[in-house]
TIGU-25332 format. One line per 5 residues: number of its first residue (from 0); for each residue x, y, z of N, C-alpha, C. Coordinates in Angstrom, 2 decimals, decimal comma. Example, Ala and Ser with C-alpha at 12.3 -4.5 7.8 and 13.67 -1.06 7.14 Angstrom:
BEGIN
0) 13,19:-5,69:7,80:12,30:-4,50:7,80:13,20:-3,30:7,80  12,85:-2,25:7,08:13,67:-1,06:7,14:12,90:0,03:7,87 .
This chain:
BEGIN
0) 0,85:-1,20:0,00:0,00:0,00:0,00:0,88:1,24:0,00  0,79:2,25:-1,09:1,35:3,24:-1,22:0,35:4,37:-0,82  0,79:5,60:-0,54:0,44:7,07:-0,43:0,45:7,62:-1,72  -0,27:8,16:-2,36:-0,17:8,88:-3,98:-1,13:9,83:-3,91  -0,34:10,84:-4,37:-0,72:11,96:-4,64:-0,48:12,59:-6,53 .
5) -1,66:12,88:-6,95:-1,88:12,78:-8,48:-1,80:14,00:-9,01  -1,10:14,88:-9,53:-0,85:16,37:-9,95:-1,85:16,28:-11,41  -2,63:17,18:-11,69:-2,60:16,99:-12,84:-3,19:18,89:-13,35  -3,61:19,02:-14,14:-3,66:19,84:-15,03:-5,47:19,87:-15,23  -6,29:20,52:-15,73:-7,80:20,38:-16,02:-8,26:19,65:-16,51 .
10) -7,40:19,95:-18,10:-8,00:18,84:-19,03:-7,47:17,29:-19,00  -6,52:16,92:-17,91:-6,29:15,50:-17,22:-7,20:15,15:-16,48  -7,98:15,44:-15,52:-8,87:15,11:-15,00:-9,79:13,61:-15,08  -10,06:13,65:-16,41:-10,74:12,48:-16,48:-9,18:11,23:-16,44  -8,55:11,52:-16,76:-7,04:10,42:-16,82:-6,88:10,41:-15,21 .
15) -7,19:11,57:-14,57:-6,46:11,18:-13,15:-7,22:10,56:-12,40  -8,77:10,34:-12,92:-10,16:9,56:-11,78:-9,65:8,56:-12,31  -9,85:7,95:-13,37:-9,37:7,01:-13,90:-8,08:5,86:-13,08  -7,26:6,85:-13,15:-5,77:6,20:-12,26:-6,19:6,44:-10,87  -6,92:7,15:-10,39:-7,59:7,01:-8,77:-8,07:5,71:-8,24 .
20) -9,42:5,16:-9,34:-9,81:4,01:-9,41:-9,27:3,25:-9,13  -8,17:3,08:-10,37:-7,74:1,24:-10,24:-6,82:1,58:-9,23  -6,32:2,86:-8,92:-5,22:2,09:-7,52:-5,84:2,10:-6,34  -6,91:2,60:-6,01:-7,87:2,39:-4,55:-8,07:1,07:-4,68  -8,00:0,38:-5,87:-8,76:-0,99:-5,90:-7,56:-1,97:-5,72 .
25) -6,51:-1,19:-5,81:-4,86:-2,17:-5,70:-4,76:-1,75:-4,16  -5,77:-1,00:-2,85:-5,47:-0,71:-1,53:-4,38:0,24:-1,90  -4,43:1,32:-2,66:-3,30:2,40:-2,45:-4,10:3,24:-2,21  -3,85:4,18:-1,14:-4,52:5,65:-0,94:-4,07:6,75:-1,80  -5,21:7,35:-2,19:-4,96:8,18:-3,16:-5,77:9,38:-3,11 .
30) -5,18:10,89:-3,88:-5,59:12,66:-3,16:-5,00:12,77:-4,50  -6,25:13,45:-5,08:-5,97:14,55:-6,61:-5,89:15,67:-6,42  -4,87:15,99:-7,06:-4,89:17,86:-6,88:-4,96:18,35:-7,78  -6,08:19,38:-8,42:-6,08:19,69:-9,72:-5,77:21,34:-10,16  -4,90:21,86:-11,02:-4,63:23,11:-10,84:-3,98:23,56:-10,12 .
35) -3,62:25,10:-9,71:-2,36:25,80:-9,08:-3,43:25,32:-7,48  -4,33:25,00:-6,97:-4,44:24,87:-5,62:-3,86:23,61:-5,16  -3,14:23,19:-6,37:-2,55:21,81:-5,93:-1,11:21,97:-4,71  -0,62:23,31:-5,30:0,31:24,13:-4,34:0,06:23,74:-2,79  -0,90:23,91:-2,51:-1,58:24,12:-1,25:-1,32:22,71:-0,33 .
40) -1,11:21,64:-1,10:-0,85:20,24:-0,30:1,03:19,97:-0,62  1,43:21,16:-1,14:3,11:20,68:-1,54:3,69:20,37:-0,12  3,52:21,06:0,57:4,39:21,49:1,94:3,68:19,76:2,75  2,56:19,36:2,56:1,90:18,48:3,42:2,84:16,89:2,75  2,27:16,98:1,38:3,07:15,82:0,67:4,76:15,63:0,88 .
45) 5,52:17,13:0,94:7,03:16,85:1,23:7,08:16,11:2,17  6,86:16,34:3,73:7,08:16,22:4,51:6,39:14,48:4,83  5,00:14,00:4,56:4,70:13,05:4,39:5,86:12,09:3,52  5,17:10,69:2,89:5,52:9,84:2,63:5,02:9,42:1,09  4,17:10,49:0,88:3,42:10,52:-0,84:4,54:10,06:-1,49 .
50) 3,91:9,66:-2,48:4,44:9,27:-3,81:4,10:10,43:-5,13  4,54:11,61:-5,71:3,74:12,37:-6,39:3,77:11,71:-7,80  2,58:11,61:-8,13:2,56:11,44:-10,02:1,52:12,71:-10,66  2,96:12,63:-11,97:2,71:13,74:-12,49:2,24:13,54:-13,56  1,15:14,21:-13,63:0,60:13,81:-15,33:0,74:14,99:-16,38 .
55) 1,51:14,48:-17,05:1,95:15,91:-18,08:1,23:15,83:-19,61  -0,38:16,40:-19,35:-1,31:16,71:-20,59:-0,71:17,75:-21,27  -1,65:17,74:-22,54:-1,57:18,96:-23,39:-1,48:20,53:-23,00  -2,07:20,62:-22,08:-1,70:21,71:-21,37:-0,82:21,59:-20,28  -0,20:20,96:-19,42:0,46:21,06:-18,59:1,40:21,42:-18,82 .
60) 2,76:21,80:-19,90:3,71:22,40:-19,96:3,54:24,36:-19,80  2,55:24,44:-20,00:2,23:25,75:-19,63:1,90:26,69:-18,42  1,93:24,97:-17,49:1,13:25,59:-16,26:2,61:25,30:-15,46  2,67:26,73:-14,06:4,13:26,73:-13,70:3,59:26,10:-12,67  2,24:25,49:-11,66:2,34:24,42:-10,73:3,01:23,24:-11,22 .
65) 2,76:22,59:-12,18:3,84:21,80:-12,66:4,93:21,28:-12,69  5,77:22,78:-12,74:7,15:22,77:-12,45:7,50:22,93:-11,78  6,64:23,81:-10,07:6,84:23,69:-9,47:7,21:21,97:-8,54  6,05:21,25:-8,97:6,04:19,70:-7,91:7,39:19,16:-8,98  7,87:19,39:-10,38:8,66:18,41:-10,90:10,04:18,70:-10,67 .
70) 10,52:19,97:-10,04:12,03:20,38:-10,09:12,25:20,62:-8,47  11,06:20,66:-7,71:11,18:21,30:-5,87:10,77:20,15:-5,27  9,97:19,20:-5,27:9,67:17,81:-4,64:11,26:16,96:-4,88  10,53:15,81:-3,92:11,99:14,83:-3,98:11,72:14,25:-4,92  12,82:13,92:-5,81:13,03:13,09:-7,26:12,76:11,97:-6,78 .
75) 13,13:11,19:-5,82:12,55:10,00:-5,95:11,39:9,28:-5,19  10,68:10,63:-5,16:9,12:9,88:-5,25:8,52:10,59:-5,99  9,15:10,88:-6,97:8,39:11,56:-7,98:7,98:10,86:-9,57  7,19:10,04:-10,44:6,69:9,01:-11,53:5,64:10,03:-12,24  6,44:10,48:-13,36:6,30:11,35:-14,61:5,31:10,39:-15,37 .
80) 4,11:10,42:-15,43:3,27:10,20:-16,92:2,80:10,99:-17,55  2,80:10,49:-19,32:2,31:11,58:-19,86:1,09:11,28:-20,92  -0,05:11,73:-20,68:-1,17:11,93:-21,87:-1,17:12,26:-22,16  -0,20:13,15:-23,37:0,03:13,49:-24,39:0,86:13,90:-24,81  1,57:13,91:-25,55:3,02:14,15:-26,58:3,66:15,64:-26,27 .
85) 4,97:15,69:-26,33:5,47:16,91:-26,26:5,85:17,49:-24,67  5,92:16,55:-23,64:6,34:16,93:-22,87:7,59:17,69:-22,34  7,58:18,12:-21,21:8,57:19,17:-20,96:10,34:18,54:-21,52  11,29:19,05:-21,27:12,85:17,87:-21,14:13,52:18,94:-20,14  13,49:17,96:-18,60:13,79:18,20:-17,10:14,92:17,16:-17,30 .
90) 15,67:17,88:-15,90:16,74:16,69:-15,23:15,67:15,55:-14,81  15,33:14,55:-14,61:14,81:13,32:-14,04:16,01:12,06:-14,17  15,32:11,58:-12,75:16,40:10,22:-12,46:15,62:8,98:-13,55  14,33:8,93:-13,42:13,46:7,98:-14,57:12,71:8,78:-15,68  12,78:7,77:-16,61:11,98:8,62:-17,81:10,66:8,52:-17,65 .
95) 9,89:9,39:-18,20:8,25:9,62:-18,23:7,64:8,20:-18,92  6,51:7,51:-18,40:5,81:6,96:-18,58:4,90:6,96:-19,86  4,96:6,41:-21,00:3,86:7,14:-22,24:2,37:6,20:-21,61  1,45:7,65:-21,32:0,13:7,26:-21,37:-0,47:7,59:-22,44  -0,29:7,65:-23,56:-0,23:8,55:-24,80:-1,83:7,35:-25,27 .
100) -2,95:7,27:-25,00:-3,79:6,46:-26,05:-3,95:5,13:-24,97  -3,98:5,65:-23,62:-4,23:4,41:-22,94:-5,86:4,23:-22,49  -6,63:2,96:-22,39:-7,81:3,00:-22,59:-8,96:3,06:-20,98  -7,64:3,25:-19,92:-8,27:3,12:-18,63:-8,45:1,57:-18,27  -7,67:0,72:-18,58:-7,76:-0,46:-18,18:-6,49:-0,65:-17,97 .
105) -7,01:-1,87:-16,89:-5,01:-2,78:-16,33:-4,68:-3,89:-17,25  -3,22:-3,97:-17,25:-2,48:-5,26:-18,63:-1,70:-4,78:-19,46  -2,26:-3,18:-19,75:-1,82:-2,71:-20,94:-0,06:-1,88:-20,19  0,42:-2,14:-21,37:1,72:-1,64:-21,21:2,11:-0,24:-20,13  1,69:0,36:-20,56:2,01:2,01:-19,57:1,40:1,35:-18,29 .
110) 0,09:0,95:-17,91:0,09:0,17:-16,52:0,47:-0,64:-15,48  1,46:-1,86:-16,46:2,81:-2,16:-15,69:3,40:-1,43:-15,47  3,68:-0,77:-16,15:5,12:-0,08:-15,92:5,12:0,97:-14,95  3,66:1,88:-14,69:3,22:2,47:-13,43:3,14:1,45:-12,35  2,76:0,27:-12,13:2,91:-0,70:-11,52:4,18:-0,93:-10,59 .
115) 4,97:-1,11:-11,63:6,91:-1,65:-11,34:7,37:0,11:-10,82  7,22:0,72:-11,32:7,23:2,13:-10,79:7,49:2,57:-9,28  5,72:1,51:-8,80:5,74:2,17:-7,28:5,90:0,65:-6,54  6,07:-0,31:-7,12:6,37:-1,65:-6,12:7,56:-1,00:-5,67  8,67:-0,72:-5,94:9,84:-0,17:-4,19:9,13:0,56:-3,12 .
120) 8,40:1,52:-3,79:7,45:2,24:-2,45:7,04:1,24:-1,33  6,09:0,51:-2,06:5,26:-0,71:-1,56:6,25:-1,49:-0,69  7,48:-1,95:-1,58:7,79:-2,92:-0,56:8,31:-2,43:0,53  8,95:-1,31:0,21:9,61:-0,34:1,57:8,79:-0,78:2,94  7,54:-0,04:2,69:6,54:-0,29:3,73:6,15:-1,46:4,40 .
125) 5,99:-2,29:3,78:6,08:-3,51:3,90:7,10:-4,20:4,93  8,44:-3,59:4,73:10,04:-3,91:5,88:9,69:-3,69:6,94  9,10:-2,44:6,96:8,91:-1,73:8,09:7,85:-2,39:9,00  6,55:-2,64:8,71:6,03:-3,95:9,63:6,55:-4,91:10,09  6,48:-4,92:11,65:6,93:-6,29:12,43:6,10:-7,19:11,74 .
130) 7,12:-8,73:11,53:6,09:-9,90:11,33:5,80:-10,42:12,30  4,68:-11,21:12,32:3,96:-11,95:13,59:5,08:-12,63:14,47  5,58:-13,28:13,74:6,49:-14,30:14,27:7,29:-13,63:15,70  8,13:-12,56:14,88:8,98:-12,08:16,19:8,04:-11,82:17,18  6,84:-11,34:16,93:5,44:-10,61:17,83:5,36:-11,89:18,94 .
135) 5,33:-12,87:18,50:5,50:-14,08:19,50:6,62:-14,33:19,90  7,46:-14,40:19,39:8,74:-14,74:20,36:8,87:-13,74:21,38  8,39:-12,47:21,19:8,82:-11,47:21,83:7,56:-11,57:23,31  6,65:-12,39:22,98:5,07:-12,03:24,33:5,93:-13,64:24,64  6,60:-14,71:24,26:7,02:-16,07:24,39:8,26:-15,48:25,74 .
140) 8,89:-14,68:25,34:10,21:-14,51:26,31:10,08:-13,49:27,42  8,58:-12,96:27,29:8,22:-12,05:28,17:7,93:-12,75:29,09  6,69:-13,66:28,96:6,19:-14,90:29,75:7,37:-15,49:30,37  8,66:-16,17:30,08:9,46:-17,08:30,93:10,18:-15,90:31,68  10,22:-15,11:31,20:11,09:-13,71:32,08:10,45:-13,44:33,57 .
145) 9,09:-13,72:33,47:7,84:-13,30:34,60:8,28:-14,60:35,30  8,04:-15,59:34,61:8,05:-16,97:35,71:9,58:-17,32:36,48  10,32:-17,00:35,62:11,77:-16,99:36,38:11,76:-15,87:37,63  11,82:-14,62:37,07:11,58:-13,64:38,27:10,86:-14,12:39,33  9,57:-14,71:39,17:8,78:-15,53:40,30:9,60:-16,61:41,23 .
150) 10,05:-17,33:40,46:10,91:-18,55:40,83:12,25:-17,54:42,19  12,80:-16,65:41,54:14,07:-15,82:42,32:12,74:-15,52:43,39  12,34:-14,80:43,37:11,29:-14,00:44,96:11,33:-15,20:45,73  10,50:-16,40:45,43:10,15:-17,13:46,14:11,21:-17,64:46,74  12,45:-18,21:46,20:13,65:-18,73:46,54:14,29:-17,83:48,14 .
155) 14,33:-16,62:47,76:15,13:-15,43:48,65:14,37:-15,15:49,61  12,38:-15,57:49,48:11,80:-15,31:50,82:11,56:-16,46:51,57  12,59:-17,27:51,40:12,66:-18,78:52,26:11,16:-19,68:52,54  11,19:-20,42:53,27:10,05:-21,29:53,39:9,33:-20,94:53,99  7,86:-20,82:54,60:7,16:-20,49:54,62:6,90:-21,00:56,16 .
160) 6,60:-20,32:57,23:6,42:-20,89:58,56:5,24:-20,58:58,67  4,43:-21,85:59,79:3,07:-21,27:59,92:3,16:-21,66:61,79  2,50:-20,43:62,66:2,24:-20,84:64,09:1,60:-21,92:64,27  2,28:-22,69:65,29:1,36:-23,48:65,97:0,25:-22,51:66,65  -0,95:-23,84:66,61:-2,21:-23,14:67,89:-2,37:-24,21:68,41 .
165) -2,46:-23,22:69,69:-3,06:-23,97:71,16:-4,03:-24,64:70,65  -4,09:-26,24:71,28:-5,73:-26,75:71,30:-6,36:-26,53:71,64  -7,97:-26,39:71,45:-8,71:-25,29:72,27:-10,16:-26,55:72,49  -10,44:-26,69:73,04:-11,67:-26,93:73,15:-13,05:-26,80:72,15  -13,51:-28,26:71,87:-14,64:-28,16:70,81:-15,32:-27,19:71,49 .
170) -16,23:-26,71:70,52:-17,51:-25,69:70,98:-18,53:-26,80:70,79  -18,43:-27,72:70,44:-19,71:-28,91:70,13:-19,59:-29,95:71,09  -18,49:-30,17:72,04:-18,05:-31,39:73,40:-18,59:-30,75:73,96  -19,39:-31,89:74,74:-20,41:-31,00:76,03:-19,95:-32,09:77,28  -18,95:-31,84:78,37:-18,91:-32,75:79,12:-19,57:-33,90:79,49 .
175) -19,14:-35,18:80,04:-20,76:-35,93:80,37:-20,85:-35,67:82,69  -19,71:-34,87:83,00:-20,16:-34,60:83,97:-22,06:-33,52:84,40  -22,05:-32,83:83,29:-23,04:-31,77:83,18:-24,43:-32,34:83,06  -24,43:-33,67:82,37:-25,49:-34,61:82,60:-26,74:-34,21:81,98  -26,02:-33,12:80,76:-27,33:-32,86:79,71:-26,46:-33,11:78,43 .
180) -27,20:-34,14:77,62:-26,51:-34,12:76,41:-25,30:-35,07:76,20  -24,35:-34,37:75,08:-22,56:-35,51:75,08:-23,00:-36,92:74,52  -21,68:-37,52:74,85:-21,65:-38,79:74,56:-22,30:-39,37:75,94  -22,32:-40,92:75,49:-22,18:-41,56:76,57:-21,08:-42,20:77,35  -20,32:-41,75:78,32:-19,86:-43,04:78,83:-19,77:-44,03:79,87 .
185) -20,71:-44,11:80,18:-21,07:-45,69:81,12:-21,09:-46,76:80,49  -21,32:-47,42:80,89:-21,35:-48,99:80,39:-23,20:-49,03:79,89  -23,27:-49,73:78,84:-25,10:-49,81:78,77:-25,97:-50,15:79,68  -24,98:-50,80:80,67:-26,00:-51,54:82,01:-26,91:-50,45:82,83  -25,42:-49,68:83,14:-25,69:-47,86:83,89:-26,13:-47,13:83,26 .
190) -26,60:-47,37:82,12:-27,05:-46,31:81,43:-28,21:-45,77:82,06  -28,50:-44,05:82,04:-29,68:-43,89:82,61:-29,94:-42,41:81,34  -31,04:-41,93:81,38:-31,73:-41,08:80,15:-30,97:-39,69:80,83  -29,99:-39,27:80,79:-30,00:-37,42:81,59:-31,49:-36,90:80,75  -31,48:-35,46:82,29:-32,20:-34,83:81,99:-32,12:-33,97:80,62 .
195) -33,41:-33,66:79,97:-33,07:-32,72:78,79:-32,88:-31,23:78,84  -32,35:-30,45:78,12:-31,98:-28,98:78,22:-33,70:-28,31:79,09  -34,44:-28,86:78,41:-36,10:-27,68:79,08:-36,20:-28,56:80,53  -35,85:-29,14:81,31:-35,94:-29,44:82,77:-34,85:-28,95:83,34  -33,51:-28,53:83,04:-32,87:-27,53:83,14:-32,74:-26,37:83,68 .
200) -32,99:-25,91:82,32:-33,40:-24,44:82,22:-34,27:-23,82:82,08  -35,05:-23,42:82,97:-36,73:-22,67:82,72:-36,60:-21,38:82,57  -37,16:-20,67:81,78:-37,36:-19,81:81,18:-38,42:-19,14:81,66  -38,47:-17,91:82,63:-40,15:-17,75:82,92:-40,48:-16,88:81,50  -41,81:-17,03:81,55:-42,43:-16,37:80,45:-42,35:-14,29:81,01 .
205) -42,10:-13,99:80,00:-42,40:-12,51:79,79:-43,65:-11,92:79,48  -44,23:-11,29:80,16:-45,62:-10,41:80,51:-45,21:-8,84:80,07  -45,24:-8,36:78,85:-45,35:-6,91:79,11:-46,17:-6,04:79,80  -45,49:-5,28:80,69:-46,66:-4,71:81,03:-48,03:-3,56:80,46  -48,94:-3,34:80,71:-49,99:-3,24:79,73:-50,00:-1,82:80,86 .
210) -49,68:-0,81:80,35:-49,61:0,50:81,14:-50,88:1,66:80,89  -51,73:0,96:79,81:-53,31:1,89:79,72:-54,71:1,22:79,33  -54,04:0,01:80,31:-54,88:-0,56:81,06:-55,67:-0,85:82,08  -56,64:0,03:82,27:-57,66:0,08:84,02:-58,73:-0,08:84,06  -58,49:-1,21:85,30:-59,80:-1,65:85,57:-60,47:-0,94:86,15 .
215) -61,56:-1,44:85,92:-63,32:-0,37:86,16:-63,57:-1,52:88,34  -63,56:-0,52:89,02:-63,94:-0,93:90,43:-65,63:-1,03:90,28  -65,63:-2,37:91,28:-67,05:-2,64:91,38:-67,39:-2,11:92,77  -68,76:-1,23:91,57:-69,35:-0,46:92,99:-70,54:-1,23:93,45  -71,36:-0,43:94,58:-72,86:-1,60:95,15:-73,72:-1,38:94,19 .
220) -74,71:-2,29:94,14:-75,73:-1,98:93,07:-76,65:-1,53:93,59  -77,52:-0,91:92,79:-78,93:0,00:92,93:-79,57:-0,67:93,40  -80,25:-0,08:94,93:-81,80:-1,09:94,92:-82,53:-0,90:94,41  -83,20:-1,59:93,81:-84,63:-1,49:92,93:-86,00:-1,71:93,53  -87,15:-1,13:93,24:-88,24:-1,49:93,94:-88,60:-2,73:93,39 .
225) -89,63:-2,98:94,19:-90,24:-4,37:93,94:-90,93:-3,64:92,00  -91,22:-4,22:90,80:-92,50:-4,09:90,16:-93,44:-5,17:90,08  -94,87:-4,12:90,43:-95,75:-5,37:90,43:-96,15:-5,71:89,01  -96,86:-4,77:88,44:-97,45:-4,78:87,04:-96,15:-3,88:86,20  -96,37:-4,54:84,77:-95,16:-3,80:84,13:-96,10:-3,65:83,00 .
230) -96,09:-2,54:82,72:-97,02:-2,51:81,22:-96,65:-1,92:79,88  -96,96:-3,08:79,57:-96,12:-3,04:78,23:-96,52:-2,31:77,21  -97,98:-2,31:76,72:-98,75:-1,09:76,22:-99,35:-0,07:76,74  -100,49:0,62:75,97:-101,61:1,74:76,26:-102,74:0,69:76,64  -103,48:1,38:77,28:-105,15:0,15:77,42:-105,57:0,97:76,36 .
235) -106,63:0,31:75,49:-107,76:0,95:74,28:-108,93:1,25:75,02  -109,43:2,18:74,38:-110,64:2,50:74,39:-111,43:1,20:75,38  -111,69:0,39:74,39:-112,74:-0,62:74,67:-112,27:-1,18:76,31  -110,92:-1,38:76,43:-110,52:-2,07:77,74:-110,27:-0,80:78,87  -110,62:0,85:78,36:-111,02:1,26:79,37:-112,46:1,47:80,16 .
240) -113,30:1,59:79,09:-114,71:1,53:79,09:-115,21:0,14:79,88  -114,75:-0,94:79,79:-114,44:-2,00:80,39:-114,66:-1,79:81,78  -112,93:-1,34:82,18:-112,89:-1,49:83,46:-113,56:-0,23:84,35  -114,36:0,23:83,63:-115,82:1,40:84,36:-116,72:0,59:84,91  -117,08:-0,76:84,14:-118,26:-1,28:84,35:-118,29:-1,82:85,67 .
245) -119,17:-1,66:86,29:-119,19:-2,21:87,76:-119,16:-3,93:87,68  -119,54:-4,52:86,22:-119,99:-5,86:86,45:-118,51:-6,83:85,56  -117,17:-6,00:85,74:-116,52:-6,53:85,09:-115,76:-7,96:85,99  -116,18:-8,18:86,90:-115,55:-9,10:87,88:-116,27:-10,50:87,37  -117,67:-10,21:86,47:-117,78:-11,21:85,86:-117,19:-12,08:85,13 .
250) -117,13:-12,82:84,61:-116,49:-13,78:83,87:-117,44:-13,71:82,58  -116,40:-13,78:81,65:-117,19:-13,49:80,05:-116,85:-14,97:79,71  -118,14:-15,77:79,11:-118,01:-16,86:78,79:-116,82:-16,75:77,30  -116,31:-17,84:76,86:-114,88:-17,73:75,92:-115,61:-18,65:74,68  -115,18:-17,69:74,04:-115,40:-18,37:72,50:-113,89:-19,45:72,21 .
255) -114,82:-20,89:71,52:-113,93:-21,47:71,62:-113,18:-21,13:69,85  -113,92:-20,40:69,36:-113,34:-20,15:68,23:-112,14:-19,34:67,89  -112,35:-18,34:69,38:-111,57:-17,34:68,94:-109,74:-18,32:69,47  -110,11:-19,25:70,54:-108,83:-19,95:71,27:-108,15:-20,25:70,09 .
């Protein structure tokens, strides 16, 4: 993958999309500059890693951006083609490329030879990437470097002591003097049931006290009179008129119909 940068002139234009194309499609990055604003990326391209190609059309001997990128850039990243006849005659380390009648396709002669042109670029770049390989040897010798270093620490901080501890007493041995619980040890003959933890230990129950709570005192009760008659209704009419009659002490014979 190369950097290229494409000089060209107006009426090149369609020659320089053209050569844009097929080398984006070969993974080369590629920036057209068309006309004197091409000036404007000289200072960016020196200093970069571009590759400049120059395309020297029918008009380009006239134009002094031209001569500027072909006599002030570095000669050797500099690959002269020309679409059309009559180009300039400069000092150059390689001769110009004839694009003179080329049809925009790859195979054809002037396209190798732009090809073979920029493969040194290419491979340059190429050197310059680490290959995998060392990439592993290099994470391979990092790794035994770590484990050796490990190996020295451990060596120089000697063996490893740990305190004795006091024996201490299960928290789960429950004497069999205490006579709740444990093992047994009598003989099965002597065996007898110990008491269990709740004959033990009694627990009285808890009563909160109930602080708006009061009892009502019993007082004497009311005497009441005797009642003789309690009456539950009004008397009517008829059962007062009744008891006017002097002859009510009689007895009224009873209908057995009405019983």
């Amino acid at each position: 993958m190369v950097d290229i940068r494409i000089v060209c002139a107006r009426d090149a234009v369609k020659t320089a999309e053209a050569l844009r194309r097929l080398l984006e499609a070969e993974q080369h990055r590629v920036s057209v500059s068309i006309g004197r604003h091409s000036l404007d990326e000289f200072a960016h391209s020196l200093e970069s890693e571009e590759v400049a190609v120059l395309i020297w059309s029918a008009n380009a001997p006239g134009a002094h951006y031209m001569f500027e990128w072909a006599e002030r850039f570095d000669r050797r990243r500099v690959v002269e083609i020309a679409s059309a006849s009559g180009w300039p005659e400069l000092k150059r380390a390689l001769p110009i490329i004839d694009f003179v009648g080329w049809n925009g396709t790859r195979g054809s002669r002037a396209w190798v030879a732009l090809s073979d042109r920029l493969r040194p670029f290419s491979r340059t770049r190429e050197i310059k990437a680490p290959p995998p390989r060392q990439a592993f040897m290099a994470l391979g010798m990092a790794a035994a470097a770590a484990m050796v270093g490990a190996v020295v620490v451990r060596v120089h901080a000697g063996p490893a002591t740990l305190s004795t501890l006091e024996p201490q007493q299960d928290a789960l041995h429950v004497s069999a003097s205490d006579g709740v619980g444990g093992p047994l040890e009598t003989s099965p003959a002597d065996a007898i049931e110990p008491p269990s933890i709740e004959d033990v230990m009694v627990i009285p129950p808890h009563v909160a006290p109930l602080s708006q709570l009061h009892l009502a005192s019993e007082g004497p009760l009311v005497d009441l009179q005797e009642v003789k008659h309690i009456v539950l209704r009004e008397p009517t009419l008829l059962e007062r008129l009744e008891s006017l009659n002097p002859l009510h002490l009689v007895q009224r014979p009873t209908d057995p119909a009405t019983e």
